[in-house]
C-alpha atoms as an extended CHARMM CRD file, in Angstrom:
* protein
*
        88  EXT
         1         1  UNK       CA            125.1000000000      129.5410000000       83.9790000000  PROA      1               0.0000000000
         2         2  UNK       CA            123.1200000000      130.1040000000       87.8060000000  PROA      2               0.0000000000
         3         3  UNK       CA            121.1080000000      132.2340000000       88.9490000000  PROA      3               0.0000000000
         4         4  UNK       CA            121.0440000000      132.1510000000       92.9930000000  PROA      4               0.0000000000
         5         5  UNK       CA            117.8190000000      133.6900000000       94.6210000000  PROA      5               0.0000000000
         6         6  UNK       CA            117.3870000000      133.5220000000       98.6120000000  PROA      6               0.0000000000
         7         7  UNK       CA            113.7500000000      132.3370000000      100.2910000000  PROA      7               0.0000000000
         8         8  UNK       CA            114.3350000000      132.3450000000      104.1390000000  PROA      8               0.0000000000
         9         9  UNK       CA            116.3490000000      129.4560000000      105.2080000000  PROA      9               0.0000000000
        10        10  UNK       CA            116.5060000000      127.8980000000      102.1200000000  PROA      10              0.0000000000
        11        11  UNK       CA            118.5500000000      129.4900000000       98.9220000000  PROA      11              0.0000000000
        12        12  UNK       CA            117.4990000000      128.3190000000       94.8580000000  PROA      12              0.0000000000
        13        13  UNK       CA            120.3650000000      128.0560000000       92.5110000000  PROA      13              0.0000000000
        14        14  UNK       CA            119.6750000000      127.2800000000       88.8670000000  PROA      14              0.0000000000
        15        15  UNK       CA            121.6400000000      125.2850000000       85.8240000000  PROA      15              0.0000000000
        16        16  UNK       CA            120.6150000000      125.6530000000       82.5480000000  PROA      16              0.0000000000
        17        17  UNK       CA            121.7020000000      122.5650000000       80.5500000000  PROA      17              0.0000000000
        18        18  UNK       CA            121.6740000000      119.7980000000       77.4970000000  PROA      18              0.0000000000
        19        19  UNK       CA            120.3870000000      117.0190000000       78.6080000000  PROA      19              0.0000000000
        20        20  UNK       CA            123.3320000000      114.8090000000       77.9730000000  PROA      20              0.0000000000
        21        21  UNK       CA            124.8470000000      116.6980000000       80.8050000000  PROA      21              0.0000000000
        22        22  UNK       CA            121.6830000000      116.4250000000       83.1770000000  PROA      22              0.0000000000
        23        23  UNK       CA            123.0240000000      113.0760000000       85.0140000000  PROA      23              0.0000000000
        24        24  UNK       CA            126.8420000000      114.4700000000       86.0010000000  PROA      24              0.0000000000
        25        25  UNK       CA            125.2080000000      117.8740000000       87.2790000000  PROA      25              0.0000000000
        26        26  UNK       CA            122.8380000000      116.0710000000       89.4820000000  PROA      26              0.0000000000
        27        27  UNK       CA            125.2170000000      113.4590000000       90.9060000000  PROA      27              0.0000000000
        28        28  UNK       CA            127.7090000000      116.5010000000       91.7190000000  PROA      28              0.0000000000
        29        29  UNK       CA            125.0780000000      118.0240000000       93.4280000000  PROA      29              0.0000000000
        30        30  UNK       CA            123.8310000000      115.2430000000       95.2880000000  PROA      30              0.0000000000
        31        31  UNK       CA            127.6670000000      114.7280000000       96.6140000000  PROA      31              0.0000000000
        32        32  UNK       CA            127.0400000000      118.4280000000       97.7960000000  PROA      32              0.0000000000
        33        33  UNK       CA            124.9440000000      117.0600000000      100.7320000000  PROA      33              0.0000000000
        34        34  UNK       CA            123.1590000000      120.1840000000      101.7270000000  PROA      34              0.0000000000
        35        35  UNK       CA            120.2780000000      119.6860000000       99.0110000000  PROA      35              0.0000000000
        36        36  UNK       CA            116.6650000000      119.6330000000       99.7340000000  PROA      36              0.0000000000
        37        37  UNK       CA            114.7960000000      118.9980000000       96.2470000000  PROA      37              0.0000000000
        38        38  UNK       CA            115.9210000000      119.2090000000       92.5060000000  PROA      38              0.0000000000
        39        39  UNK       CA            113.3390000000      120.3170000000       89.7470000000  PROA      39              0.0000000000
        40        40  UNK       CA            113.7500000000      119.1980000000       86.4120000000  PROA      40              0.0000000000
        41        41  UNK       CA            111.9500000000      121.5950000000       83.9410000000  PROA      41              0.0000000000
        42        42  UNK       CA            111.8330000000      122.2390000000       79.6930000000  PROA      42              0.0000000000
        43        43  UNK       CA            112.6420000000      124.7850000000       77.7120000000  PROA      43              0.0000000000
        44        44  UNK       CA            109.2470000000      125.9320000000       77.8090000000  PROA      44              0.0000000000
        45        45  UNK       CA            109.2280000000      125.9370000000       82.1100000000  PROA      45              0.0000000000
        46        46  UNK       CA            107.1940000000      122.9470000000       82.4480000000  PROA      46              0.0000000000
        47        47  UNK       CA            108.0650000000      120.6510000000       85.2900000000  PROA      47              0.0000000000
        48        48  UNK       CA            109.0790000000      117.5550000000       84.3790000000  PROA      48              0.0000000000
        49        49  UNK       CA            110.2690000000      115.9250000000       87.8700000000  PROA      49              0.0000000000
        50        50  UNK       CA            110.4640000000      116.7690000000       90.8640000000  PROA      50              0.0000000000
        51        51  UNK       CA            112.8720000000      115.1450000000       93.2440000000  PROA      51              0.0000000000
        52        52  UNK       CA            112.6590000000      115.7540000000       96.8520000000  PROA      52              0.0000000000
        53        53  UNK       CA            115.8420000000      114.6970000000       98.7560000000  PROA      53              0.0000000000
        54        54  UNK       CA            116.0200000000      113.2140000000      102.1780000000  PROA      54              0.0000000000
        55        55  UNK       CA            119.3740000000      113.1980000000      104.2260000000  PROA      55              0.0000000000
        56        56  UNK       CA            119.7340000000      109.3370000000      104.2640000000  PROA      56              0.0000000000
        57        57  UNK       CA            118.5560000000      108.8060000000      100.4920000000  PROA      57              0.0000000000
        58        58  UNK       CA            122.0270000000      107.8460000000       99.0960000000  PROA      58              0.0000000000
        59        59  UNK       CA            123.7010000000      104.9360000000       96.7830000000  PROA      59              0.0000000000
        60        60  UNK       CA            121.4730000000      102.5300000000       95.3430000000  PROA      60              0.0000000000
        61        61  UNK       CA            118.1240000000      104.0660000000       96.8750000000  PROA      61              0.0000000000
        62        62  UNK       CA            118.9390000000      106.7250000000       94.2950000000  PROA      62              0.0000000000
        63        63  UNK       CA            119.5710000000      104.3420000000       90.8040000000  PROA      63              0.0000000000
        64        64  UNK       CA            115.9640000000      104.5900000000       90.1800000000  PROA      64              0.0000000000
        65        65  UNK       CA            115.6450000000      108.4000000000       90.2110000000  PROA      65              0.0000000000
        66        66  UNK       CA            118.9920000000      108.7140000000       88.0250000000  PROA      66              0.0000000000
        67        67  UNK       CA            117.3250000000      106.7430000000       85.3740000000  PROA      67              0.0000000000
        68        68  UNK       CA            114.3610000000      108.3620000000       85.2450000000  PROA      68              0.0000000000
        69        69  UNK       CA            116.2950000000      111.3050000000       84.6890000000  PROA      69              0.0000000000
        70        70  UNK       CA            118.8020000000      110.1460000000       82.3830000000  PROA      70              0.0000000000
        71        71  UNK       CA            115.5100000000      109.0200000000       80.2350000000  PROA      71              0.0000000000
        72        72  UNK       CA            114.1580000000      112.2680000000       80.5630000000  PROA      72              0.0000000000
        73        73  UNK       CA            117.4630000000      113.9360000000       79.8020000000  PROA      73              0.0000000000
        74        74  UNK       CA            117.6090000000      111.9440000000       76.0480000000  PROA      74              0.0000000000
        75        75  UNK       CA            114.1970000000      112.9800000000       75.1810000000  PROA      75              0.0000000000
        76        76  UNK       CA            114.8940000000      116.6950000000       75.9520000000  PROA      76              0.0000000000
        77        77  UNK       CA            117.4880000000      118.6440000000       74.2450000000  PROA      77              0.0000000000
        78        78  UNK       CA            117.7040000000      122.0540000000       76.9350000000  PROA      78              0.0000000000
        79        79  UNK       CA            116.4090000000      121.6840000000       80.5390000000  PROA      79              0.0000000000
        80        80  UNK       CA            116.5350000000      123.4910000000       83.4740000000  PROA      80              0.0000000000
        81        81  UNK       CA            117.8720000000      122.1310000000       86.9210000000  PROA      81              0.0000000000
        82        82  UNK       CA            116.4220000000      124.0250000000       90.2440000000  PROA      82              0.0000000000
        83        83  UNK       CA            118.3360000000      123.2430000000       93.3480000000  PROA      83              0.0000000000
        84        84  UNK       CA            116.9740000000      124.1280000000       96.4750000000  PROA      84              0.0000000000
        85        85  UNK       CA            119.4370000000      124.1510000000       99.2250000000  PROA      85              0.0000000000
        86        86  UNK       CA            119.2160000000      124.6220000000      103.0660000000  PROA      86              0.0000000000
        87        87  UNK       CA            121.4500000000      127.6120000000      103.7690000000  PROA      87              0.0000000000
        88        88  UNK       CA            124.1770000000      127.1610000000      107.1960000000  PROA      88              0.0000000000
């Protein structure tokens, strides 16, 4: 399920999830290549991480983040991925 919402230049999408799933949707979006920052929140809205991408941030620069979020994604059963995207 996503919900899109436009802000200017920049567009939010957002993925409700397990977390067991949280690692796959992030690396597909990440392959995307158009994303600015991912927000990791509970089922309760609280931010849990906040990830802000930078164009050349690729391959092993991003191991570290992906295990902080697979951690985060076994200790929480629902979460909430925000995307925000540059729009073309």
């Amino acid at each position: 399920m996503s919900e899109k919402k436009k802000t200017g230049r920049r567009k939010t999408q957002e993925f409700k999830l397990d977390g067991s799933e949280i690692i796959k949707k992030i690396q597909e979006l990440i392959h995307q290549g158009n994303i600015r920052r991912i927000i990791i929140k509970n089922e309760e809205g609280k931010t849990l991480i906040e990830i802000p991408l930078l164009l050349g941030l690729v391959g092993a620069a991003l191991a570290p983040v992906l295990a902080a979020v697979g951690a985060i994604g076994a200790l929480v059963a629902k979460l909430t991925i925000i995307v925000e995207k540059t729009e073309e």
